[in-house]
N, C-alpha and C positions, 0 to 999 in steps of 0.2 A: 380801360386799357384796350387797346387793339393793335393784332398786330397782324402784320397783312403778308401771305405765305406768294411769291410768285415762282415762276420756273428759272426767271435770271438771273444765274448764280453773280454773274458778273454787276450785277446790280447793288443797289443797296439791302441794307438789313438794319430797320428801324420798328423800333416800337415807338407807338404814340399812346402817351396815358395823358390822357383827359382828366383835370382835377378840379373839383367843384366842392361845396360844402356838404356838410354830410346830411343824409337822408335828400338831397337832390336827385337824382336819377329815379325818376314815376318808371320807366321802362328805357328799352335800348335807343327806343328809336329817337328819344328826348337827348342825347347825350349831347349831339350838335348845337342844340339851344342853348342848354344850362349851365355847360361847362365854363368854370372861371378864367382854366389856363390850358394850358396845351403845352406841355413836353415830349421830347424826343428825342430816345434811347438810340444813340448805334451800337448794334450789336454785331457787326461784321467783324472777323477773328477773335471774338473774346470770347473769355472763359464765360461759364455761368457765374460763377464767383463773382466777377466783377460787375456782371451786367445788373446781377441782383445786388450790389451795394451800390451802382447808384439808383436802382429804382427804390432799394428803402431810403436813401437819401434823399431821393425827392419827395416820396411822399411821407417819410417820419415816420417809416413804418418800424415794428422792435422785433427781434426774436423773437421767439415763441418754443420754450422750453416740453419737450412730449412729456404725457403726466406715464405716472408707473403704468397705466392698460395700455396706453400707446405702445411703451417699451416692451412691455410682455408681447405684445403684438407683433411688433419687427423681432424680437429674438425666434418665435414663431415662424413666420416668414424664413427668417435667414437660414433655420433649422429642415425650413422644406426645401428653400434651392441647395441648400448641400446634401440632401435627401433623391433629390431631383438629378443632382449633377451624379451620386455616383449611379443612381439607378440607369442612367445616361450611357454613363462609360461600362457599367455590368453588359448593355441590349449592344451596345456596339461590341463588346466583344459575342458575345451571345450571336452575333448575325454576321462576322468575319469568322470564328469556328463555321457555320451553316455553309457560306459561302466557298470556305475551303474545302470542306465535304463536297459537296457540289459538284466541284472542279478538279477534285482527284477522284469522285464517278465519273466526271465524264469524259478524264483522259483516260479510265481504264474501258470505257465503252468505246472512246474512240480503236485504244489497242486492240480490243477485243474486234472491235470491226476491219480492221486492220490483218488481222493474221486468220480470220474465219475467208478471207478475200485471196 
């Protein structure tokens, strides 16, 4: 499979997967040789959803069910970005108090500079 990144949005957006028999591909650079067929995904405004049902439809590819460590794994994960996000919003407030402090020092230096003048 290869898919080619350029700067022109206005261009196209395709994947080409290369399909050959299995254990064919010795390395990358072999792919142009060995390959049986050659398809080509547009992926220009589509969902991922879509783009990957027809890439498993061309190449027959199945689901793939996560086993119970996988899941304990993403439960994991999901338990540090929510861990993540409030420690997030705790430092933003943590640093808007600071910055309020701050700013009512340095209007009272400004007053004070002010009335010593």
């Amino acid at each position: 499979m290869e898919v080619d990144h350029t700067e022109d949005q206005a261009g196209p957006a395709t994947m080409r997967v290369l399909i050959a028999q299995a254990n064919a591909f010795k390395n990358q650079h072999d792919s142009e040789k060995i390959s049986d067929r050659e398809e080509v995904i547009d992926m220009k405004h589509r969902t991922d959803e879509a783009i990957l049902e027809d890439l498993t439809a061309l190449t027959g590819g199945q689901q793939v069910e996560p086993t119970e460590q996988e899941r304990d794994e993403l439960r994991t994960i999901e338990a540090q970005r929510m861990r993540s996000d409030r420690d997030r919003a705790l430092q933003a407030e943590v640093l808007a108090k600071r910055r309020r402090e701050q700013e009512i020092l340095e209007q009272a230096r400004q007053g004070a500079l002010m009335q010593a003048a």
